[in-house]
C-alpha positions, -999 to 999 in steps of 0.1 A, spaced: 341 -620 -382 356 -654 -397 388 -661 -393 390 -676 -431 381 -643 -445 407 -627 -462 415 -591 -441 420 -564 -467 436 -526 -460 425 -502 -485 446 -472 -491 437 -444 -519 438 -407 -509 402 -402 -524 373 -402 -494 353 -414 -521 371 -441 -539 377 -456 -502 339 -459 -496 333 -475 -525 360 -501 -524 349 -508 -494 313 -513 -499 320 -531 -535 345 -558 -511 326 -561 -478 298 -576 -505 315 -603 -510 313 -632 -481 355 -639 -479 364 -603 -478 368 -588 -445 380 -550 -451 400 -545 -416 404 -505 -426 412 -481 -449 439 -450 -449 443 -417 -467 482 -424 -474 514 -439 -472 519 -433 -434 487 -438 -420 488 -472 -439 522 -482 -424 508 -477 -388 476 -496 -397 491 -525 -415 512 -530 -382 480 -524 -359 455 -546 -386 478 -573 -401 462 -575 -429 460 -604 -454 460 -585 -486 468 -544 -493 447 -528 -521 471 -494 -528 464 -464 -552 500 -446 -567 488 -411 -572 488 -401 -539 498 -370 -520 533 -372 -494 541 -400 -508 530 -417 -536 519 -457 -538 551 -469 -557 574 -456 -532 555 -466 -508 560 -501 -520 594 -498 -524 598 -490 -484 569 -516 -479 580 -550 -496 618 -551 -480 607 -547 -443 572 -559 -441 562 -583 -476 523 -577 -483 505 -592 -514 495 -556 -530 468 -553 -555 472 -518 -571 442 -500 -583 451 -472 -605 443 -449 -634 456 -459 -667 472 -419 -675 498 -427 -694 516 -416 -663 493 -444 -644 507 -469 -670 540 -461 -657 541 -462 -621 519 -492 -624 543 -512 -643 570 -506 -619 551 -512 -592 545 -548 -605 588 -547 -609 587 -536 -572 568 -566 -559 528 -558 -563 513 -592 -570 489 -574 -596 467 -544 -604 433 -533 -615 424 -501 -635 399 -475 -625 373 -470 -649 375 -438 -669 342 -437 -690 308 -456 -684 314 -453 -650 285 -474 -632 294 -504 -655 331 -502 -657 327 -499 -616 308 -531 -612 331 -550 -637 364 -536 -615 352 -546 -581 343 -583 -600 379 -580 -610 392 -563 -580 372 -595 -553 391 -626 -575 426 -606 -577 422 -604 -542 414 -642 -532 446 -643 -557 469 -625 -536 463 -637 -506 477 -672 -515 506 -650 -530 542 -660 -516 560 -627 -512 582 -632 -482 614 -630 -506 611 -595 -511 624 -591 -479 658 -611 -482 661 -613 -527 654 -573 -529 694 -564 -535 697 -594 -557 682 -580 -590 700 -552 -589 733 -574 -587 728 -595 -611 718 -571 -637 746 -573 -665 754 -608 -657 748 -638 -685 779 -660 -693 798 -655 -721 798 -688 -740 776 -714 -752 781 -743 -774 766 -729 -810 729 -748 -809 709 -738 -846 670 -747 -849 662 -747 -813 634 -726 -790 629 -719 -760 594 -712 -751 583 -695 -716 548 -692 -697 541 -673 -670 516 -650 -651 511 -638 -617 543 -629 -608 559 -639 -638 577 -605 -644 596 -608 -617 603 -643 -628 609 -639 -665 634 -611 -655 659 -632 -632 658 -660 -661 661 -638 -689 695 -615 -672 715 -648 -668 711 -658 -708 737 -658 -731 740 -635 -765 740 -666 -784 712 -687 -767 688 -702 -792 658 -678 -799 625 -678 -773 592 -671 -773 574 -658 -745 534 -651 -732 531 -633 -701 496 -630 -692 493 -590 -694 472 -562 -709 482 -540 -739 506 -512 -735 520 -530 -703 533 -559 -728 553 -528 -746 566 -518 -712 574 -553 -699 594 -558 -733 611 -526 -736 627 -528 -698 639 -563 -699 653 -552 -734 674 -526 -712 687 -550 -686 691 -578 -704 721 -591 -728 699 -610 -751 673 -586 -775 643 -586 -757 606 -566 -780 570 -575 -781 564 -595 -812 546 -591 -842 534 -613 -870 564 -624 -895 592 -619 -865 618 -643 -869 629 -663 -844 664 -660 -839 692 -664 -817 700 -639 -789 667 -625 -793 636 -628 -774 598 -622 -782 574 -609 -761 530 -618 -769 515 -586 -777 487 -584 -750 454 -596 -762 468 -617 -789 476 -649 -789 510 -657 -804 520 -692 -823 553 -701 -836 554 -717 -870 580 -731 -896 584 -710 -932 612 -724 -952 642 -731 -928 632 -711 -902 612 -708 -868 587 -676 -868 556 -659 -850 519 -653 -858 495 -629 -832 461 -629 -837 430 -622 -820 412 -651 -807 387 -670 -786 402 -668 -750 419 -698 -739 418 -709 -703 407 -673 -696 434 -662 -716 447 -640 -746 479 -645 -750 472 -680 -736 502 -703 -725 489 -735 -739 480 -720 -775 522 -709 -774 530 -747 -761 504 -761 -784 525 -747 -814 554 -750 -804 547 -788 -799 535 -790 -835 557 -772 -855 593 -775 -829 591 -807 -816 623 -823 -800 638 -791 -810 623 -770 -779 629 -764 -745 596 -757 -722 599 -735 -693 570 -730 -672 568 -702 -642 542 -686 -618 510 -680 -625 472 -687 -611 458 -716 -632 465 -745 -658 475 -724 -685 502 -736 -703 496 -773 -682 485 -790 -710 507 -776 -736 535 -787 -718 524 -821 -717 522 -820 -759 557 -800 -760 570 -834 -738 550 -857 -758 564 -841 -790 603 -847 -773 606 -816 -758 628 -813 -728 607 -786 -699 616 -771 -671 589 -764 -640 594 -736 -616 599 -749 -578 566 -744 -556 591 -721 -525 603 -700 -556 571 -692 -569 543 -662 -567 517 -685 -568 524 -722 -580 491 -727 -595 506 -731 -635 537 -752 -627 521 -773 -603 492 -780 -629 521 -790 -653 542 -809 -628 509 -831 -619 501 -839 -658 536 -852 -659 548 -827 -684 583 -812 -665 616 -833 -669 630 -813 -642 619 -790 -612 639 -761 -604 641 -733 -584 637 -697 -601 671 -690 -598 686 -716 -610 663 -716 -641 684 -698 -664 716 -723 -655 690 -752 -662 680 -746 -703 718 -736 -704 727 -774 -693 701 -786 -714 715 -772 -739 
């Protein structure tokens, strides 16, 4: 076999589900599968005996299921994990924390129209894959503790600032990301917009939980939400979301759309507006994510006198997004993630 073909362990408790992610992946030409295993324990002897590249992982599993798995996984021995799961509402769940637990992204098993829902999730499942295996996940095994500790934390003053956003990108990885920054903030830091790359349902989720650990008001927007101090909104997924002026003040529009870099929410359709209709009056942050999205947005937010912020390349998940934005010349400063939160605070 090649040596530039990325090795891949598959572990799902179904016989079945096995054989046919491993057929569907051998297909493709930079896929090695290196083995498969029937759960949790059998996959921590083989990952030690295979060294694989990349881990594909169900969560319903018998003994011990995939997101506690992970949990014992990412402190001792960091893997990019792709999850493949079932979207039960119980699914929906456990996949969510598994991306909180340091799963690089996911996949859902098709539920209805089975032959054609398969084909499309192994076309999915093949790119995710090349995706997480240029994943950075090694600080899962010294960062895990420091979550946890800074929960809570987010100094207690801030010079009074009126009429100003914040606007955040981000995508693979970015909900790890998006969390450190947003726990550090301030009650009174000016209002910000954010677009995650990330499905419906799992926008809800993503909102709801930072809403619990953070200090600021954190909920998945809607058309006509204002945007206002101490709060923070969240692109519905499959929407794109643009921030416009009505009267004196800042709000949000989501609507459906063309795709944009592959995208809805897109990045750059956030940036784009914010450039327009914020100007000098925004702060830019961009964070990690496969792709340009958000790139050339950036740029116009700069153009229009913003003042951006670009996540460092050793911080990041993948640096695909802030690296596109730091080469178009559209970051006034370079940062590592966790120092992110103290940077817009400074500009400020």
């Amino acid at each position: 076999m090649s040596q530039n073909k990325i090795k891949v362990l598959i572990v799902d408790d179904s016989a079945l589900v096995r054989d046919i992610l491993k057929k569907g992946l051998s297909a493709d030409p930079g896929i090695e599968v290196v083995g498969t295993a029937p759960d949790a324990y059998a996959a921590r002897d083989k990952i030690v005996e295979l060294r694989p590249n990349v881990l594909t992982l169900d969560i319903e599993m018998p003994r011990m299921d995939g997101l506690e798995f992970l949990k014992k996984l990412m402190p001792q021995y960091p893997l990019p994990v792709v999850i493949v799961s079932s979207l039960t509402q119980k699914g929906k769940k456990i996949t969510f924390e598994a991306l909180e637990n340091g799963a690089v992204d996911f996949v859902t098993k098709p539920s209805s129209d089975v032959a054609r829902g398969l084909s499309q999730m192994m076309m999915e499942l093949r790119t995710k894959i090349k995706i997480a295996s240029t994943a950075n996940v090694s600080h899962w095994k010294s960062k895990r503790s420091e979550l946890r500790q800074t929960i809570g934390y987010a100094p207690k003053a801030l010079a009074e600032s009126t009429d100003k956003v914040i606007a955040i990108g981000a995508s693979t990885g970015g909900t790890e990301a998006i969390t450190r920054v947003l726990i550090k903030l301030p009650l009174n830091i000016p209002g910000i917009v954010i677009v995650q790359h990330m499905p419906p349902v799992f926008t809800k989720m993503f909102a709801d939980r930072l809403n619990e650990l953070c200090s600021i008001e954190v909920k998945e927007a809607k058309s006509g939400d204002r945007i206002l101090p101490g709060t923070a909104l969240l692109a519905p997924g499959e929407l794109h979301m643009k921030v416009i002026r009505s009267g004196g003040h800042y709000q949000v529009v989501c609507q459906e759309g063309e795709k944009v870099n592959g995208h809805r929410p897109s990045v750059d359709v956030l940036f784009d507006s914010v450039a327009e209709n914020v100007g000098p009056n925004a702060y830019g942050v961009i964070l990690t994510g496969m792709g340009n999205d958000g790139a050339a947005g950036m740029r116009r937010m700069k153009m229009a006198g913003a003042k951006n912020i670009a996540q460092d390349e050793a911080s990041c998940v993948v640096y695909g997004m802030p690296k596109s934005a730091i080469e178009q010349n559209a970051a006034d400063i370079i940062l590592p993630l966790e120092n992110i939160a103290a940077g817009i605070i400074n500009h400020l």
